[in-house]
C-alpha angles and dihedrals in degrees: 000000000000121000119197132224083244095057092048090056092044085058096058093035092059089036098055088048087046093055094044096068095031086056087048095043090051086050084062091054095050096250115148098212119157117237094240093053089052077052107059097033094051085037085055093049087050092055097047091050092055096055092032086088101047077068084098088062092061090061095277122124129192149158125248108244087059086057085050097058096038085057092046090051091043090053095050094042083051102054093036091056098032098043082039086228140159122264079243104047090044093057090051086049091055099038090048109045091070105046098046080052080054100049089047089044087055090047099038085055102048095052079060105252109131094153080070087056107057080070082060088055095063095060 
């Protein structure tokens, strides 16, 4: 279980834009949340995502799609606790964060700048 320096900037990198449009998105539900707070929460998410898989290597097998849906639950279970916000409001915060990347990256790409759009790739 080696982790690479590229995979520990891609890490921040995603997690900055992350928390860029979750910030924004929590700005839409009328929680006043700090930046920095988006930041670590989601940059805590991230990291447990990234070590959720090596669980194989302890002797526990799974398939993917039930690490799939154990990523899904301790994301949920992260920002809920760490934004201190409701079931409701964390599954619009979830539901919402890609889709407004989406909508930017559509716009984004139809103005003409595609160099902005390698960043949306990361997510």
């Amino acid at each position: 279980m080696v982790i690479g320096i590229g995979e520990i900037i891609n890490t921040i990198i995603s997690t900055l834009i992350t928390s860029i449009f979750a910030y924004l998105v929590l700005k839409l539900l009328k929680e006043e949340r700090s930046f920095l707070r988006v930041f670590i929460v989601i940059l805590i998410a991230n990291v447990v995502m990234i070590f959720l898989p090596y669980l194989s290597m302890l002797g526990i097998p799974l398939p993917w799609f039930v690490y799939l849906i154990i990523s899904i639950l301790v994301s949920l279970f992260i920002y809920k606790y760490g934004l201190d916000l409701t079931w409701s409001r964390t599954i619009i915060l979830v539901i919402l964060t890609p889709i407004i990347v989406f909508i930017i990256t559509f716009i984004l790409a139809s103005l003409g700048l595609g160099a902005i759009l390698s960043l949306g790739s990361l997510i």
